[in-house]
N, C-alpha and C positions, 0 to 999 in steps of 0.2 A: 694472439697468445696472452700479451697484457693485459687484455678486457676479458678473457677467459678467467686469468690469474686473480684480478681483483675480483671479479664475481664469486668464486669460489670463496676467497677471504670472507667475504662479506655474508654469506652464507654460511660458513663455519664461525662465524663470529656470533650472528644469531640465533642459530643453533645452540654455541655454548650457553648464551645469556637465557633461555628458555629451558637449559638443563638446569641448570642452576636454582633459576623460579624455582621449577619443577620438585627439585631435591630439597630445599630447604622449606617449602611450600607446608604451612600446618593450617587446617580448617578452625574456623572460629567454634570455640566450646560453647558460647551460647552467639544469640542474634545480640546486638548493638542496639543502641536506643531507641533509632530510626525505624529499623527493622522492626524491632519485635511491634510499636506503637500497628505498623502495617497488617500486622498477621495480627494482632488483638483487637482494635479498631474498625478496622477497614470495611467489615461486614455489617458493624452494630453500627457506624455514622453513614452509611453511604448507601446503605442496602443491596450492595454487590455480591452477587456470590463468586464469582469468579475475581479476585484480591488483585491480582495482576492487569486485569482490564482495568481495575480503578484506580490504581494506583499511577497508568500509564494516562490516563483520563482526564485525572480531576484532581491529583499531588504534584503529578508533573508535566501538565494540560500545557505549559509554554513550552516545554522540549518537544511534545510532538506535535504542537502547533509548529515549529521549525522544523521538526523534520518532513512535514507535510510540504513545509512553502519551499525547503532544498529540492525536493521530489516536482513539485510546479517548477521551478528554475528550471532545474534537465530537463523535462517535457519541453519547455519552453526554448531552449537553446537548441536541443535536436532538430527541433522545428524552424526555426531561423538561418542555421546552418543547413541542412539539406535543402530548404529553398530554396538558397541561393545557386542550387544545383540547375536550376529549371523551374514550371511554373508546376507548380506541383497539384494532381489532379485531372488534366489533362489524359484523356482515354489513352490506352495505349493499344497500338493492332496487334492484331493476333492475338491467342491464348496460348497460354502454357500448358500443356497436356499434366495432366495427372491422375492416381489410380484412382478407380469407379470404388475402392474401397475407401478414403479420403475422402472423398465426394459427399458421401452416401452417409456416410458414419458422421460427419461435421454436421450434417444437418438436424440428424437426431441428439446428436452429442452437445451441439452448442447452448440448448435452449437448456439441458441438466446443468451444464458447467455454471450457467448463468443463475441457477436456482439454488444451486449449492452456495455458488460465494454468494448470494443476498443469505442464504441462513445463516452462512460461518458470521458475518458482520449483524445479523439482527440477535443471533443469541450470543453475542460475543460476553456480553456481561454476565452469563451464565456457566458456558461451558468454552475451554480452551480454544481462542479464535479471537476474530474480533474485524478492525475495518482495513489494516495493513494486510492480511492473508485474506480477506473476502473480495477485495481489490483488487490481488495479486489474482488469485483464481477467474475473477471477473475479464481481467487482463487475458490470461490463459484462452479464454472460447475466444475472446479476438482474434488473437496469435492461431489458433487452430482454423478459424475461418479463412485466415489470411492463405495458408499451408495447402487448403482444399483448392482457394481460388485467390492466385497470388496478383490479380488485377483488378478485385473486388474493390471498390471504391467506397469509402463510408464518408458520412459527414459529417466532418469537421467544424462546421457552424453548431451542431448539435451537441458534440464532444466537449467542447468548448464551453457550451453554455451549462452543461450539467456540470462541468469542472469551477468554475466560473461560482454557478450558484450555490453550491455544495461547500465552498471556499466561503463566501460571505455570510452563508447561515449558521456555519461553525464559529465564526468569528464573533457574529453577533449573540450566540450563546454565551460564548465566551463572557461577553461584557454584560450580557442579564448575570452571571455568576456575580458579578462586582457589586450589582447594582441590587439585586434579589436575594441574592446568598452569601458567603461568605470569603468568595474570590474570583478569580477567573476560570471558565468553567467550574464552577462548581455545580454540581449534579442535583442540588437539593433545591434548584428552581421548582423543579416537580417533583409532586409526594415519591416518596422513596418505596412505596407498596411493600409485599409479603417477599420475603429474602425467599428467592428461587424461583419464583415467577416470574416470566414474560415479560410482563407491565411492570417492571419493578427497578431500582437502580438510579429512579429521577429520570434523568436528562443523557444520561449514559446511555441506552441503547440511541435513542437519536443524534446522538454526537459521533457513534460509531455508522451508522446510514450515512453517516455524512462522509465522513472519512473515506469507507469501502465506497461510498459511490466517488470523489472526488479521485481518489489512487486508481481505480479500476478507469477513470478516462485519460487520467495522465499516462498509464502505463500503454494503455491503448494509443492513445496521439503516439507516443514513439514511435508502437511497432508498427501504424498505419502510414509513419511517415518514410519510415525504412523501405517499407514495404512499396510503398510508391515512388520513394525514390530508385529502387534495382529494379522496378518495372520501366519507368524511363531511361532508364541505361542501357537495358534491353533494347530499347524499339531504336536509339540512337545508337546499336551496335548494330 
């Protein structure tokens, strides 16, 4: 009743503090200095159409080089800890039955999912998207493959080494920005091309191939490791 009592507290106490935000909450009348420089800028120095990919890119290229390497940590933790369950990969007997619609559909459907998140991440620089959602999708046909055939074995030598390599050639982009251009990541390693095109942006759509491929195997090692982990819990139950 105590731990009821203070939950509720603490729940109406956040609540108020969020009314409040909420009520007193006025939108800025113009952009700030920061801002506006991004929306005037952004397109004419960097050759991006999409202001937000580059700004995530190439202004603030160490934040999501961290958020990149927090996202390898949990891959990498999930992985050490479920090991320790069993030797992970190990066949498991039997199958688990599932619909012939599952089946059927995964197999057509994986290779679209796959083709999709390579576009979201190679025209991220163009149109809303980019290497964190072309990743995540990438992640997704795994997860469905898994779903179809929950004893499917993939390899982790291979996952690994596209995360692995995709991790050190972003990095070393990185440092030709330092060294080439005017920071780290900096996109203007390579010509910046016709604002709207393809081939265009510098070093930015390649930095997002990286990304979407690097997140798309992290997110994969998880679910492959979940997923091999509750397959040997199975055969030991």
């Amino acid at each position: 009743m105590v731990k009821r009592f203070i939950a509720l507290v603490l729940v109406l106490a956040v609540g108020g503090l969020f009314a409040v935000l909420l009520a007193t909450y006025a939108p800025d009348a113009e952009l700030n200095q920061t801002a506006r420089y991004y929306a005037q800028r952004t397109a004419q120095d960097l050759g991006a159409a999409n202001i937000v990919t580059a700004i995530i890119v190439t202004y603030r290229g160490l934040d999501t080089l961290g958020e990149v390497t927090v996202l390898f940590l949990a891959a990498t933790i999930v992985g050490l800890v479920l090991s320790q369950g069993g030797q992970s990969g190990t066949p498991a007997r039997g199958r688990v039955p599932v619909g012939e619609l599952l089946t059927t559909g995964s197999r057509y459907l994986a290779p679209l999912i796959l083709l999709l998140g390579v576009y979201v991440f190679v025209n991220g620089h163009l149109t809303p998207g980019g290497g964190f959602q072309g990743g995540a999708i990438i992640a997704s046909g795994t997860l469905l493959l898994l779903l179809a055939d929950p004893l499917r074995r993939f390899g982790h030598r291979l996952i690994a080494a596209v995360e692995s390599v995709a991790g050190v050639v972003y990095v070393l982009i990185g440092l030709l920005g330092l060294i080439l251009a005017g920071g780290f990541l900096d996109n203007r390693i390579l010509p910046t091309g016709a604002l709207g095109a393809l081939f265009s942006a510098g070093a930015i759509p390649l930095i997002y191939v990286l990304i979407g491929l690097k997140v798309g195997a992290e997110v994969s090692s998880m679910l492959v490791s979940l997923a091999e982990t509750d397959a040997e819990t199975r055969e030991e139950a």
